[in-house]
Structure formats: C-alpha cells, structure tokens
C-alpha positions, -999 to +999 in steps of 0.1 A: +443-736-483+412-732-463+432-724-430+453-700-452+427-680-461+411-679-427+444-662-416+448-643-448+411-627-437+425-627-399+455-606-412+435-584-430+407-579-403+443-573-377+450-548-405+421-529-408+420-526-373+456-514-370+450-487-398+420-475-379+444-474-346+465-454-369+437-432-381+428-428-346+459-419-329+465-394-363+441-380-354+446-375-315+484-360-326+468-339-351+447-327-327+471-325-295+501-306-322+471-284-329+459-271-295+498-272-288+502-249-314+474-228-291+489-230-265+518-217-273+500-188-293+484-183-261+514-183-239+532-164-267+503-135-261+500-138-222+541-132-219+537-100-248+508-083-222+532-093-193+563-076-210+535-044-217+524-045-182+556-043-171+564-012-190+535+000-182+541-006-143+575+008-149+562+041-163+532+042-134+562+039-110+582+066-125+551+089-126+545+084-088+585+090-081+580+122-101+547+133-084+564+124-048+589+147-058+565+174-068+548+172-038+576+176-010+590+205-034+555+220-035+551+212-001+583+224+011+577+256-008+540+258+006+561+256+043+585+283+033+557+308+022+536+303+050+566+311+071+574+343+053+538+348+056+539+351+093+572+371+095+557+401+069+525+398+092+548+402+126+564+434+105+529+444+099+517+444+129+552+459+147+549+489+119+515+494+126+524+494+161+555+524+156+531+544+132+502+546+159+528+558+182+545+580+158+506+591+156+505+595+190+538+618+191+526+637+158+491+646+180+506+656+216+533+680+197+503+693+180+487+700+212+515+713+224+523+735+193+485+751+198+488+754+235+520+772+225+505+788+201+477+799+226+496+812+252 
C-alpha cells in the first residue's frame, strides 16, 4: 500500500509537472499565434504602402514623361521662334538698308530738282 501511494504521489507530482509544461508551452503558442498574427498585420500593411508606392511611382513616372514632352515641344518651339527671330531681324536690317538708299535717291533728285530749278 505504502509503495502504492509513493507512486500515486509520484504520478501526481509527474502530473503537476506535465500540466505546468502544458501551461507553459500554452502559453509560448498563445504568445507565438499572437505576434504571428503581428506579423502578418504588419506584412499585410508593408505590402498595402508597397502597392501605394507603386501607384504613386507610376504616376511620378507619367508626370516626368509628360513634362519631357513639354519641354522638347517648348523647346522645339523656343528653337523655331528664335529662328524666325533672326530671319525678321535679317529683313529688318535689309529694309532699313533699301529705305536709306531710297533716302539717298529721294535727296540727290532733290538736289537735282533745285539745281534745276536754279538754273
């Protein structure tokens, strides 16, 4: 009987011990499922902000293809302008050039018309 109730107390000592392994190891999954859980809220939120920074990157790209654009157009029609530019001030200065000698004509027939005149 004796030897029965030393392994009856052995049993239950085992026991307790188990059910505090048990306890234990509850509460390790407990508290692995619950920074799991964490972690994949985390990596839930990290791959939303990747999917928005990619839109956004997307958009940012667009913008800069647009603005490229803008600028060759712009710059071709800055290139074109200037060109005109320099042809108007070549007729500028060849018309200026015909009305000073038109000037020039205008005056000596004048000269001539009151030398005419004078005679």
């Amino acid at each position: 009987l004796k030897a029965m109730e030393e392994q009856l107390a052995e049993s239950s000592s085992k026991n307790q011990e188990m059910e505090a392994t048990i306890g234990s190891l509850t509460s390790e999954r407990n508290k692995a499922q619950s920074e799991s859980s964490d972690l994949s809220q985390q990596l839930g939120d990290a791959e939303s902000k990747g999917g928005s920074l990619t839109k956004a990157k997307q958009a940012l790209t667009s913008q800069v293809d647009d603005l490229k654009s803008e600028l060759e157009s712009e710059t071709s029609a800055k290139l074109d302008a200037q060109s005109k530019l320099r042809q108007a001030n070549a007729e500028i200065a060849q018309l200026q050039e015909s009305l000073d000698e038109e000037q020039e004509s205008k005056e000596a027939l004048q000269r001539q018309l009151t030398a005419s005149k004078n005679e």
